[in-house]
Each structure stands twice: as C-alpha cells, then as structure tokens.
C-alpha positions as CSV (number, residue, x, y, z in Angstrom):
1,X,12.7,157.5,142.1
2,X,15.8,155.2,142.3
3,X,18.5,156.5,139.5
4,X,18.5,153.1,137.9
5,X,14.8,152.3,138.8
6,X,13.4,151.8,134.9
7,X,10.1,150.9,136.0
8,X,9.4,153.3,138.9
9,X,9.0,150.9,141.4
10,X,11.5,152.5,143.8
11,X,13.6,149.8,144.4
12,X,16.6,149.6,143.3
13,X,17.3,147.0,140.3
14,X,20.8,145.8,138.6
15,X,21.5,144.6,135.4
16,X,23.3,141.3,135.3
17,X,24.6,141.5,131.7
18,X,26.9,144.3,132.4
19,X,28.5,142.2,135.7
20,X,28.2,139.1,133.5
21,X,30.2,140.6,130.6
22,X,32.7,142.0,133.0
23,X,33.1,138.7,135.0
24,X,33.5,137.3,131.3
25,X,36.3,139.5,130.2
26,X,38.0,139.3,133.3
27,X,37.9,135.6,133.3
28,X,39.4,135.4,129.7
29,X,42.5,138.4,130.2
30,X,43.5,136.0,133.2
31,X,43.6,133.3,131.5
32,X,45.4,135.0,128.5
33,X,47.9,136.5,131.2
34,X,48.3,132.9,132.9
35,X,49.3,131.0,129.8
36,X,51.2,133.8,127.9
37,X,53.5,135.1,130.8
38,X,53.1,133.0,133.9
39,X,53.6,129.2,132.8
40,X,56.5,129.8,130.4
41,X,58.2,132.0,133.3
42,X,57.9,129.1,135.9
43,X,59.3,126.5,132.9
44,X,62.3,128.7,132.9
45,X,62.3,129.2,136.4
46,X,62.5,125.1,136.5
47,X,65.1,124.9,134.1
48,X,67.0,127.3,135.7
49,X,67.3,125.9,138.9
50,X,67.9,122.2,136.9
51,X,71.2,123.4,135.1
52,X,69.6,123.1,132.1
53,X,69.7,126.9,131.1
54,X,72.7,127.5,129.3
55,X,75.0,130.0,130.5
56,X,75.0,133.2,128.6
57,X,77.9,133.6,126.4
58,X,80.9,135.6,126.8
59,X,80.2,138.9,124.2
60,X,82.7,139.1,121.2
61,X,85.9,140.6,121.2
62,X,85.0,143.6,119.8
63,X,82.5,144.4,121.9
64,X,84.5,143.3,125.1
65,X,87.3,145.5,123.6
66,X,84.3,148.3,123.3
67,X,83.1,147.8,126.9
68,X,86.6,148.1,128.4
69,X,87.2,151.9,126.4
70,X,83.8,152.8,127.2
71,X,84.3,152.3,131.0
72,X,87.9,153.9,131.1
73,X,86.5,156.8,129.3
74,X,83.7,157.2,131.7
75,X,86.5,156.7,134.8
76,X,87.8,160.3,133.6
77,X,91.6,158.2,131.7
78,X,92.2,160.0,128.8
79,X,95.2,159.1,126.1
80,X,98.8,160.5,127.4
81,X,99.6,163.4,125.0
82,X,101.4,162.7,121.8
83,X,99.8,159.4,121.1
84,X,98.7,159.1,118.2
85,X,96.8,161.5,116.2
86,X,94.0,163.7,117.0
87,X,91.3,164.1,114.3
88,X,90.7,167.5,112.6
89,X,87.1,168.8,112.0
C-alpha cells in the first residue's frame, strides 16, 4: 500500500488543492514583492540616471564639525598638553 493511497488501490494519487493553494500563495507574495520593492526601485533607478534625483545635501555644521573630531580621534591625534581643561570625575 502506497503511503498516500487513501483508497488502497496501490497507485499512487496527489491532491491538487495543496499544489493549487501553494501555486496560489506563491503567485500573490510575487506579485506583492513586484509592486512593493521592484517597480518603485526601477522609478528611482530612472530618475537617477535622468538627473532628476536631487543630490543629497551637505550634513550640518555641527555634525560635519562632529565627523571631523570623530575621525581625528580614531587616527590616534589627541589634544597637545595644557589645552584647555581636563574634566574631573
């Protein structure tokens, strides 16, 4: 007896609502996929190559001011001795 032979006839025999349901699902997640990630990326993509992205703007001062201490600090520059204060814990 076939393991999926509900009838004992010893052949073998499929269900076509489980393939049905997956073919179902699969359908709708690609399509979900297609218009939620795919088209909007090739619009930009378009756009892009058009010149009609803008260009990202330059970040504030502050941060720019941030960046450049962050990246001298991680070079190994420290402050020369005896400028300004140090702070007490």
């Amino acid at each position: 007896m076939c393991p999926r032979d509900p009838y004992g006839t010893g052949e073998f025999s499929w269900s076509r609502a489980p393939v049905l349901t997956a073919l179902i699902s699969f359908l709708i997640i690609a399509a979900v996929v297609y218009f939620l990630v795919v088209v909007p990326y090739n619009r930009l993509q378009e756009r892009r190559a058009r010149g009609q992205e803008q260009a990202p703007t330059p970040p504030p001062e502050d941060i720019a001011l941030l960046t450049e201490i962050r990246d001298l600090l991680a070079d190994g520059h420290r402050p020369a001795s005896g400028t300004g204060t140090s702070p007490t814990f």
